[in-house]
N, C-alpha and C positions, 0 to 999 in steps of 0.2 A: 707311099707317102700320105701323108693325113693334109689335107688340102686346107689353106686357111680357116684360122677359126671365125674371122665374116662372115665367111661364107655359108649357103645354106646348106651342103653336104659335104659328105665325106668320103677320101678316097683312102682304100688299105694299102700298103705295099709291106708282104710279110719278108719282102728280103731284106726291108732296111732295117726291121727294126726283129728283137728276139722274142718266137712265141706269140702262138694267136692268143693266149687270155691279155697278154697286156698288151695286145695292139685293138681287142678290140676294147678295153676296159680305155684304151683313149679315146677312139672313137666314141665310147658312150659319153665320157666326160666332154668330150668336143662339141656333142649334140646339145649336152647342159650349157654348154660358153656360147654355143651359138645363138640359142632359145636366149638367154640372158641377154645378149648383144641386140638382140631386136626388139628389146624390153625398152632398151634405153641406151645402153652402149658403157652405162657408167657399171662398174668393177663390182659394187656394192649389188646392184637388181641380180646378178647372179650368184653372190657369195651365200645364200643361206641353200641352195639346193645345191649347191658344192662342197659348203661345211657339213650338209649332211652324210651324201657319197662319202667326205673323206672319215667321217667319225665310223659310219657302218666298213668302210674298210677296212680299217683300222681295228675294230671290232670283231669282225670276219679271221683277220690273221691272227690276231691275237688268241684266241679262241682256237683256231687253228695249231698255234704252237702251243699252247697248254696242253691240247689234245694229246699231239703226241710226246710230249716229255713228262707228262704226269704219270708214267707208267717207272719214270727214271726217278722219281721221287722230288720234282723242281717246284720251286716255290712258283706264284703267281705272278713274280717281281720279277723272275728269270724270263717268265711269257710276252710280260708287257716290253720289256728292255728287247729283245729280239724281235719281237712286232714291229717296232719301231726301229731297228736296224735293216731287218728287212725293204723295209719302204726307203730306208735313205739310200745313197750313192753307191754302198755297198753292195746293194743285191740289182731292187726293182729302179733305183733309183739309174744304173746304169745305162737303162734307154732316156735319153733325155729327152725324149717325147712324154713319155710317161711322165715325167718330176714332172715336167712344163703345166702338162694339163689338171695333173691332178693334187701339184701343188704348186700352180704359178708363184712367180715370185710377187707378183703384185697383189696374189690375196696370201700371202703368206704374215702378213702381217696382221691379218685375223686371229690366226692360229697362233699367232706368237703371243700376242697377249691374254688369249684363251687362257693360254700354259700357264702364263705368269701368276693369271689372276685366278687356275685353280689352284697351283703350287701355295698363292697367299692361303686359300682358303684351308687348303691341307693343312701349312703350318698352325694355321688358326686352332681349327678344329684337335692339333695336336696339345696345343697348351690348352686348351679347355678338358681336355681328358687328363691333365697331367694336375696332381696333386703337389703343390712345391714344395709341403711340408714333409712329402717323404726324406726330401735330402735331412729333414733333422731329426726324422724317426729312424733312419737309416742305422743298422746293428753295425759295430764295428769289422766283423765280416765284410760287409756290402762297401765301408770305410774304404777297406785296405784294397780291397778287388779293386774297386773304380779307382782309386790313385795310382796304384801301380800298372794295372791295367792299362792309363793313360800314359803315365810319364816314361815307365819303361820303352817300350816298342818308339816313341816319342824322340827319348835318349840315343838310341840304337839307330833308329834310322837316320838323323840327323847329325850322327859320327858318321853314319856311313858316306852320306850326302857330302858331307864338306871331305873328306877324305878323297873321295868320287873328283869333287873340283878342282880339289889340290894338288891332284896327281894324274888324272887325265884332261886331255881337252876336248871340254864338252860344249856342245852348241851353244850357241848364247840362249836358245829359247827355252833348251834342255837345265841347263845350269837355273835360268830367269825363276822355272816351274818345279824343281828339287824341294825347294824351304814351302811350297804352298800344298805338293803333295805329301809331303813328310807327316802335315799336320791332318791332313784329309785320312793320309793310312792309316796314323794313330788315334782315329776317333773312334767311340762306339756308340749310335747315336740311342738314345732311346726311341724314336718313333719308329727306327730299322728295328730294335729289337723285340717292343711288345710286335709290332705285326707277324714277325719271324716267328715267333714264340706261339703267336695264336693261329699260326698257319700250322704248324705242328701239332694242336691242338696240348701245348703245357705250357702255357700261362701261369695256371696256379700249380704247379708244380714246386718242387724245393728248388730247381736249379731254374724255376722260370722265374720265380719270383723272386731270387737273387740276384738273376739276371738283370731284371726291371731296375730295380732299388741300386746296381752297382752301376749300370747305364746311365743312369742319371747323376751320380758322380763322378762318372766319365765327361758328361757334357757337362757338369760345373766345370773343371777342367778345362778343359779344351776352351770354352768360352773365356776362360779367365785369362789365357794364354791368348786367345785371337786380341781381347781386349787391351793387354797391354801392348803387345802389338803393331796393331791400330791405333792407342794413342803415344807411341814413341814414331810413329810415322807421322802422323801429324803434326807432335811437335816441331819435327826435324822440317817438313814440306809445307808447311803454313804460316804463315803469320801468329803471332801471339795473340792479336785477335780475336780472329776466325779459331784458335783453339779456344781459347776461355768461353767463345761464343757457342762451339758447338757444344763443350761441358757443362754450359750452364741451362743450354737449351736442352739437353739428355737428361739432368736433372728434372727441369719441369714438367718433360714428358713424364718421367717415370712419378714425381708427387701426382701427375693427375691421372692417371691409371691406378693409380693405388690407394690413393684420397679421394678421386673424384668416382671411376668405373666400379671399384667392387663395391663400396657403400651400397651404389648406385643396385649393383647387380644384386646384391644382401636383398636392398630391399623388397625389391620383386618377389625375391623368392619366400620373404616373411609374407607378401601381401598372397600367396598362393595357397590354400589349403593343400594337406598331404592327401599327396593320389590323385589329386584333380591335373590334368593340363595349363601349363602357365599359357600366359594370354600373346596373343599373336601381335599384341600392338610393342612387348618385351623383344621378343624376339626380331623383330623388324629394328627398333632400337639400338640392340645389338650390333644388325650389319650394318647400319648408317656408320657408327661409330667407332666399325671397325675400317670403311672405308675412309674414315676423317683420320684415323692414324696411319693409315699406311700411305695418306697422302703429306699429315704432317710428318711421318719420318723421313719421307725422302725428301721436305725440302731444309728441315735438320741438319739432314745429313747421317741419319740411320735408314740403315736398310727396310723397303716396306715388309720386307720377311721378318726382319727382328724386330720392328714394331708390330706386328700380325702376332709373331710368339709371344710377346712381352703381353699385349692385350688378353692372349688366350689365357694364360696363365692367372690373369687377377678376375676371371670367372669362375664360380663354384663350379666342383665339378661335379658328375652324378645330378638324379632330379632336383628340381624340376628344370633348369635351365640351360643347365650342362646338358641333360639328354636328348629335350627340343633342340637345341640347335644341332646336336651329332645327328638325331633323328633327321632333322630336315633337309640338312648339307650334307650326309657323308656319303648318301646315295648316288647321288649327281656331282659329287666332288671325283669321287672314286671313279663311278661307273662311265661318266665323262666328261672331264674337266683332266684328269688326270693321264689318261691314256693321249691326249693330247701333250701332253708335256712332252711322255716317250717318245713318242713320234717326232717333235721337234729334237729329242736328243737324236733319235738315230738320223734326222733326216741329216742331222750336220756332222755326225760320223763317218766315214769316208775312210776304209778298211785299208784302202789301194796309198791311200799317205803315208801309210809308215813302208817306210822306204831303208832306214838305217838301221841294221842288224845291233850296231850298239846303243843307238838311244832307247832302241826296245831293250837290252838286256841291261840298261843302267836303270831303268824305273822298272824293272821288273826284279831286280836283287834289293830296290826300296821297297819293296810290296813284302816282297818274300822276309827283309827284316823285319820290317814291321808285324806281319803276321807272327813270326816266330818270337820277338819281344812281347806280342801281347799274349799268348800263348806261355810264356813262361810267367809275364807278368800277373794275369788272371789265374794261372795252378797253383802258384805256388804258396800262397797263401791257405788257398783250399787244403793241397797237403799238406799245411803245419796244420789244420784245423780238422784233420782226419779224414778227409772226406774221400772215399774211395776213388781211383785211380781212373775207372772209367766214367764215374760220373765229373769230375774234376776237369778228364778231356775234353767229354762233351759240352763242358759250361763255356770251357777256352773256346772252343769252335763258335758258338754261340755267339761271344762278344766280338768275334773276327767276321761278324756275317755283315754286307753290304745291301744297301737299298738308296730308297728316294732321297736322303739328308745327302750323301755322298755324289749323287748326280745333278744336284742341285747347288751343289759345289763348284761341280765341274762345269757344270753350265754358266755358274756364275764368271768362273775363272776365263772359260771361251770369250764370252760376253769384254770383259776387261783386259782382253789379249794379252792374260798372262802367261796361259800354256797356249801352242802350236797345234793347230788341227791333227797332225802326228801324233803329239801327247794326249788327243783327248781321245782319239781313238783306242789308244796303248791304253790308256785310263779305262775306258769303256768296257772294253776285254778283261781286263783283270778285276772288275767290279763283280762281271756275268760268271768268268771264271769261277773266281772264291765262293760267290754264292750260291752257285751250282753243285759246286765239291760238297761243301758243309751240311746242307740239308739232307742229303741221303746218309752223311755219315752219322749226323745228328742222331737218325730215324734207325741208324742201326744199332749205335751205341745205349741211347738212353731210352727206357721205357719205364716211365715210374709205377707203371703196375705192381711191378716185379716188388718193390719195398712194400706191400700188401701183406705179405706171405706172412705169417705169424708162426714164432717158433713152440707154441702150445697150443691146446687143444682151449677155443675162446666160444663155448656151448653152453647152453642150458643145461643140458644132459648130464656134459661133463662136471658141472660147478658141486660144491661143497654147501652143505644146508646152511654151515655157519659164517661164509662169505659174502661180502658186499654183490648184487647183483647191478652189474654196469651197464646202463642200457643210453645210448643214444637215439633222441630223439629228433627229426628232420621235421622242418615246419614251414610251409611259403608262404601262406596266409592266417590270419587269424578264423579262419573256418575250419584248418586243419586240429584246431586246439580242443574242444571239446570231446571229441573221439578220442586225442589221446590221452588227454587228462583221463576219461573214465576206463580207458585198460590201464595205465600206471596206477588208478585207485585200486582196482581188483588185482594188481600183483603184488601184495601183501608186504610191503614193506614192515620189517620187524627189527628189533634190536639187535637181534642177531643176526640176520639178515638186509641191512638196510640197502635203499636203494639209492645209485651213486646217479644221478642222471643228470647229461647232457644235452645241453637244449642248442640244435642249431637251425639260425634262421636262414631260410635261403634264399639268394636276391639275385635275379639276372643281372650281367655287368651292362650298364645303361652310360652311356656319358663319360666313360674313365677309360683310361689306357690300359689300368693294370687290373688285375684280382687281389681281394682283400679278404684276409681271413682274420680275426681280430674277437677277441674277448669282451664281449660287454660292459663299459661304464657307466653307473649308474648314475643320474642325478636327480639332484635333491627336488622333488615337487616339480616337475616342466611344466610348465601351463598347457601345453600342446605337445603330447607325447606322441612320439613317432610310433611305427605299424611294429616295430621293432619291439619295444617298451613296452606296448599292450602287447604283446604275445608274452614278453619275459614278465612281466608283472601277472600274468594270471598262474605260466606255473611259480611265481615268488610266492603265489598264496595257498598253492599247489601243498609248499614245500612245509608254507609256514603251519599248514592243517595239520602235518605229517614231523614236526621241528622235533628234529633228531633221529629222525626214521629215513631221511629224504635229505641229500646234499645235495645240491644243483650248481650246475655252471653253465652259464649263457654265452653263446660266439654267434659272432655275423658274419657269414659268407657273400661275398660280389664276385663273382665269376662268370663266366660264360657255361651256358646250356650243357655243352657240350664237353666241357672239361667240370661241370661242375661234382661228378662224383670223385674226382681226386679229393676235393675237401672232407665229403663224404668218408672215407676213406682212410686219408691220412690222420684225423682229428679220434676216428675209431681205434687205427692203430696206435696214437700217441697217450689214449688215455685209458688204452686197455681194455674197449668196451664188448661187452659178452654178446649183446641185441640189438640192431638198427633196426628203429622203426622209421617206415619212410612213408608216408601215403600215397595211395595208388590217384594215378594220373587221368581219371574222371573221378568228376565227382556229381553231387546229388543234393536240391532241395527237396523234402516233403517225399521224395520216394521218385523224383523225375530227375533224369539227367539234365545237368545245366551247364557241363563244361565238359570239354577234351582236350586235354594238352599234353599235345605229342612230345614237349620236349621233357617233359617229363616222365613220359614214355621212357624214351632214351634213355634219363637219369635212371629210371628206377632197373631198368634192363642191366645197365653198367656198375651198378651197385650191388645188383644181384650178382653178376661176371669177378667182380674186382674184390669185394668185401673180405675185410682180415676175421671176420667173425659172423654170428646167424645174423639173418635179418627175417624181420618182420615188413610184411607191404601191407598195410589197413585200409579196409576197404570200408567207407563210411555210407552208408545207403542214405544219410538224409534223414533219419530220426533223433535229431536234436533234442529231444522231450526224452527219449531215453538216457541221451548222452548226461545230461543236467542230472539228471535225479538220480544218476548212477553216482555223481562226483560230491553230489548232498545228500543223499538219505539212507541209512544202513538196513536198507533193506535186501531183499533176495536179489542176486545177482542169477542169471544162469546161465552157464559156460556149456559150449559142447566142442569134443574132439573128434572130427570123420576121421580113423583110422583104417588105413587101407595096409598101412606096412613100407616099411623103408627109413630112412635115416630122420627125413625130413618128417615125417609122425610121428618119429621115437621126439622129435626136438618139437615139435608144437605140443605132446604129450606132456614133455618133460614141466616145460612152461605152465602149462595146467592144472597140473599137480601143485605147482609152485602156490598155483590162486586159490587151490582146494582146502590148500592151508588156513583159510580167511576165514573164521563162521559165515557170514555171510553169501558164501558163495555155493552154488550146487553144478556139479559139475559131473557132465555126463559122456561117458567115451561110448563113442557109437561104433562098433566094431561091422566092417565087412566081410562077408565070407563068400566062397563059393558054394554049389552046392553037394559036393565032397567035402565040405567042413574044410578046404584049403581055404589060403588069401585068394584075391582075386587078382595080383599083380605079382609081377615076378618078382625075380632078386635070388641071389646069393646061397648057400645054405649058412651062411654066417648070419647073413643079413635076418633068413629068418627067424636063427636062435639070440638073435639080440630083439625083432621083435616079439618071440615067444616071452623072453625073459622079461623087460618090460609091460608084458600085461601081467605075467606072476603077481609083478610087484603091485599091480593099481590091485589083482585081487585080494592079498592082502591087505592092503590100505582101506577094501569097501566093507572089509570086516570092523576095521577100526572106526571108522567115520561113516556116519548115514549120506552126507552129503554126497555122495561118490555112487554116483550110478552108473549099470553099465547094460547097452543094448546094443543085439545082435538083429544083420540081417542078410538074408540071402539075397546075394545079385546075380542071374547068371547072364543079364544083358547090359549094354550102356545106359539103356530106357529104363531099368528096373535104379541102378545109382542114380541116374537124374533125377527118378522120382522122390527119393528117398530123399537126397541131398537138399531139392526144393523143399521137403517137408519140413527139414531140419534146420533149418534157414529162417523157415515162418514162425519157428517155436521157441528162439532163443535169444538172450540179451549179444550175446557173444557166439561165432562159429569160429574155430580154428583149425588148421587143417594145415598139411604139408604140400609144399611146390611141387616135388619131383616124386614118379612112384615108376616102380620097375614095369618094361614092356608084357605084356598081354594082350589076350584077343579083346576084351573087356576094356582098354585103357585105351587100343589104339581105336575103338569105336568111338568113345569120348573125345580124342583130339581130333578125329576127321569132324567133328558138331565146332569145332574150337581151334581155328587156325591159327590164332596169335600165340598163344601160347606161354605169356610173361609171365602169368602164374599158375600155369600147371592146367592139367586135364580138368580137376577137382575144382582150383578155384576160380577158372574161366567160366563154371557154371553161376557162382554170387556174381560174375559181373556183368550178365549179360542182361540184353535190354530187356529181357520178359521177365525175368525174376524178380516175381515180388516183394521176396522178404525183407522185415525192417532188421534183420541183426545184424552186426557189427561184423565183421571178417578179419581174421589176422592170418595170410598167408603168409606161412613160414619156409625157410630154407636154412639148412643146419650150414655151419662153416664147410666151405670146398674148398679153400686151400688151409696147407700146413706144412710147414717147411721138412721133406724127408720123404713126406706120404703122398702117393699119387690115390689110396682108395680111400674116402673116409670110412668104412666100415672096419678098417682096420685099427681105431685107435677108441676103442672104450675104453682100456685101462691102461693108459700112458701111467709114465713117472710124474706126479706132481710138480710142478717149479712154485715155490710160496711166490708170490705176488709180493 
């Protein structure tokens, strides 16, 4: 037995209680109550080195059960909800020495308001991400999904429900909780679904982003339906009054949130320069006044949740204001504010309650309608609307997935003893259930890679002299712009030839819930043009130098890091585009490295994996004097091609040819050999009568044109290519070269020099910290997928499809 917590020791007895870790985990916490009690005795001098124990426990399990279910494909929401069943009555909670010490009931009231007051912040932080004017950009698609999605499952359970009362007899507490879960089954919250969504890592996905935009006319929904409600409840249980009072009071709130706080919030954001950090005396502003509304809703008579969401919402979202506050709160909201909440769910879940085999199978055939109404209610639209049968599934699973909005529900319903400690465990389970199921089947079903695949050959190589060349251009700052403006000048846009190009800018998702991918609007003269605006206004003059040679189209992308090559991607595949140019993720003032950005890394790695067509990765060393006077003055350009042999030289060749067309341009293919007059890399015997045959062609061509030179040179070490490659490097406006070259002794001595490896043996040599040279780099990589072909060597002379 554990000897009074007065007292200054402690005694064990493993018989009474189960398991040395949590006999002695009381003992240590007994050690903490006792040190406290000789502090002063009062509850408070040992509540914060108790709040801490309970938050690292809490943290410890948690962590512990993601451990092992992340192999089972569980979301994080699955981890924290069983973390905190664990601790409750259920599991740890069944020594009641343990509950006692480690979460008395006298400091439990710590913890309870902890929850409350990060749950407000969470909601907070949820309307501050959220954009409200999606519900009126919202495509008819997104219309139909969120209404039906709601009312259906909505319809169906609620027949079922009163059906249920009508004809059996059901507890009173059972019957009391039917009409409060009916409405909880039929919801699909948005802040469950972008998190869902961004745990999977498709957010900007087509069925994520459907998802987002139809979630959120689910919850107009659902609100509208709580809303009336709540006031036919009122009417009927208040005075006339206390009604008019409380409606006119909801009123005023809401004119000063939206009259009073956004103006308010507007202006902050006009007084900030772009890119700068908004100022901390803002943001401090912000919380005050968000704690004055969640104090004035609840003496209203609104919930301080739905006054928290109402405030969130009339914040801009995205920088500068919107992202400081995610920036400053989501870390500490999340990381611990929030795993407390769980904890309080599980600690008042209590497994061993549910005792009656039918109250369990009467709310678990309302779960199971519901699920299957929203399920029919969310496909079915999709399939009038063509959408393939396994994607369709996977979006239904989507909207059926459960999180924080739903146990904060239930929490709240506990709280208001409208469901039964029985029901709220029943509830519990079927929450962890569903959302368990769904995510791994999510992960099986849907992979939008897969829509990449392009059913034609989308090459340089391939293309026709007298077709548009489609090239997508990728840009995150206005430092990337100069480099590519001066290779888009040297690819010769011609009448017959013109170039279609796509400008997209790319912007980490900062402050917002969803991903945005969106087309350019231009307006007339801004006084203060965004980072956006000056990148598309220098190629608008790009185009205008070039007017009728050059069409362009501008899009902005906000995504996250790590999904952001789906935009990539899908914007290549939707507009045909033959070339992605992307820039490589360092970069270079004056010839010196000034930046690394791994996540860019990433982008540019998953671009090269995913891409429906070649890409280009540019590699800018920092000579901006060259870049400028390349894009102003028609002087000599001078291009070179390192050819070693393989698909991806035949397509950096193909492209330089394309420039050699330009007078201005001289352009030299620097050919490798061995000293057998072989390549120096391996390959195919296809592979290398398709590179014999493409140097035929350039000798031809050096007959016709002086521009077009060509040097040979023997390699028969890695040391002899390196040398060579650095020389080549030092002597040209432009280096181009291919990603990928066939295994050899010669190649794998270069990759052992060059462990990363994202562009190749060849172009790991331009990026390394000792090379000096000032030219420009365009690592290429020809298209690797193509719907039918697993080799691309196999498809130089496909059937044409006209465009």
């Amino acid at each position: 037995m554990i000897a009074d917590s007065n007292g200054g020791g402690s005694g064990i007895d493993d018989d009474d209680y189960g398991g040395f870790k949590t006999t002695f985990l009381c003992h240590f916490v007994n050690q903490i109550n006792s040190r406290g009690v000789i502090l002063g005795g009062d509850p408070l001098s040992y509540s914060i080195p108790l709040l801490l124990l309970q938050l690292s426990l809490i943290s410890i399990i948690t962590r512990v059960v993601q451990f092992l279910l992340k192999p089972f494909g569980q979301p994080f929401i699955v981890s924290q909800i069983l973390g905190g069943v664990i601790l409750g009555p259920s599991i740890l909670g069944q020594n009641v020495t343990f509950l006692e010490r480690v979460f008395p009931a006298k400091g439990r009231v710590v913890i309870d308001t902890l929850s409350i007051f990060g749950l407000m912040l969470f909601i907070f932080l949820i309307g501050v991400k959220v954009d409200p004017t999606m519900v009126l950009r919202s495509g008819k698609k997104a219309i139909a999904v969120g209404i039906l999605g709601f009312f259906i499952p909505y319809g169906l359970a609620s027949l079922v429900a009163c059906l249920l009362d009508q004809f059996l007899s059901l507890d009173t507490g059972i019957a009391k909780a039917l009409p409060h879960l009916v409405v909880m089954q039929s919801m699909t919250a948005f802040p469950v679904i972008t998190c869902f969504l961004d745990e999977l890592n498709i957010l900007n996905s087509e069925i994520g982003r459907l998802a987002s935009s139809s979630s959120i006319i689910c919850d107009v929904c659902l609100w509208s339906v709580m809303s009336i409600q709540f006031a036919v409840k009122i009417y009927n249980t208040k005075p006339l009054r206390v009604t008019i009072g409380l409606f006119l009071s909801s009123i005023f709130f809401s004119i000063f949130i939206v009259f009073g706080v956004r103006p308010a919030a507007s202006w902050a954001i006009r007084r900030t320069p772009e890119g700068k950090p908004i100022k901390e005396i803002y943001v401090f502003m912000v919380l005050v006044v968000l704690m004055a509304c969640g104090f004035a809703g609840e003496v209203i008579g609104i919930n301080a949740l739905v006054a928290s969401l109402a405030f969130g919402l009339v914040i801009p979202d995205g920088p500068p204001l919107g992202a400081a506050l995610v920036e400053r709160l989501d870390c500490f909201v999340s990381a611990l504010l929030m795993p407390l909440f769980f904890t309080i769910c599980g600690l008042h879940m209590d497994i061993f309650c549910v005792q009656k085999l039918k109250d369990v199978g009467v709310l678990q055939l309302i779960v199971f309608v519901a699920f299957v109404g929203k399920i029919m209610g969310t496909m079915l639209p999709l399939l009038f609307c063509r959408m393939p049968f396994r994607d369709a599934l996977s979006f239904a699973l989507i909207m059926n997935s459960k999180g924080i909005v739903e146990l904060a529900f239930l929490n709240d319903f506990r709280i208001s003893a409208v469901i039964t400690r029985e029901c709220y465990a029943i509830s519990i389970i079927s929450v962890v259930g569903i959302t368990g199921v769904i995510a791994p089947l999510v992960k099986v079903l849907y992979d939008p890679s897969k829509r990449y695949v392009a059913y034609k050959r989308r090459t340089l190589l391939h293309s026709r002299n007298d077709e548009e060349l489609r090239i997508l251009a990728c840009v995150h700052s206005q430092e990337n712009v100069p480099a590519i403006l001066g290779l888009l000048q040297v690819s010769n846009p011609t009448k017959d030839s013109p170039i279609n190009l796509v400008v997209l800018h790319l912007n980490k998702l900062m402050g917002r819930a969803s991903s945005v991918l969106v087309a350019h609007r231009e307006r007339d003269k801004p006084l203060n043009p965004t980072q956006s605006e000056r990148i598309f206004n220098a190629f608008k003059k790009f185009e205008e130098q070039y007017q009728g040679l050059v069409l362009m189209q501008c899009y902005k992308a906000i995504s996250p890091y790590a999904t952001m090559h789906d935009d990539v991607c899908l914007l290549a595949l939707e507009k045909r585009t033959i070339l992605i140019i992307i820039p490589f993720h360092e970069q270079w003032i004056l010839g010196q490295r000034v930046e690394t950005s791994y996540a860019y890394r990433h982008l540019n790695k998953n671009v090269l994996e995913k891409a429906p067509c070649s890409v280009g990765i540019l590699i800018n060393r920092g000579n901006q004097k060259k870049s400028r006077y390349v894009a102003t003055q028609p002087s000599l350009f001078h291009v070179a091609v390192l050819f070693l042999g393989g698909a991806d030289d035949r397509e950096a060749l193909a492209y330089a040819c394309r420039m050699a067309d330009k007078p201005n341009v001289m352009l030299t293919v620097v050919r490798f050999r061995g000293s057998n007059s072989t390549g120096i890399v391996g390959g195919t015997e296809r592979s290398k009568m398709l590179d014999a045959e493409i140097l035929g062609g350039i000798k031809l061509k050096m007959q016709i044109k002086r521009q077009i030179l060509s040097q040979e040179y023997v390699a028969t070490s890695g040391e002899d290519v390196l040398s060579i490659t650095r020389r080549v490097g030092s002597s040209y406006d432009l280096v181009m070269v291919g990603r990928r070259h066939g295994n050899s002794p010669i190649m794998s001595e270069l990759r052992k020099w060059n462990q990363r490896g994202e562009l190749g043996a060849i172009g790991e040599i331009f990026a390394a910290s000792d090379f000096r040279g000032e030219a420009s780099v365009l690592v290429v990589q020809q298209q690797t997928k193509l719907w039918g072909l697993k080799d691309p060597e196999e498809s130089t002379h496909l059937r044409r499809i006209k465009l």
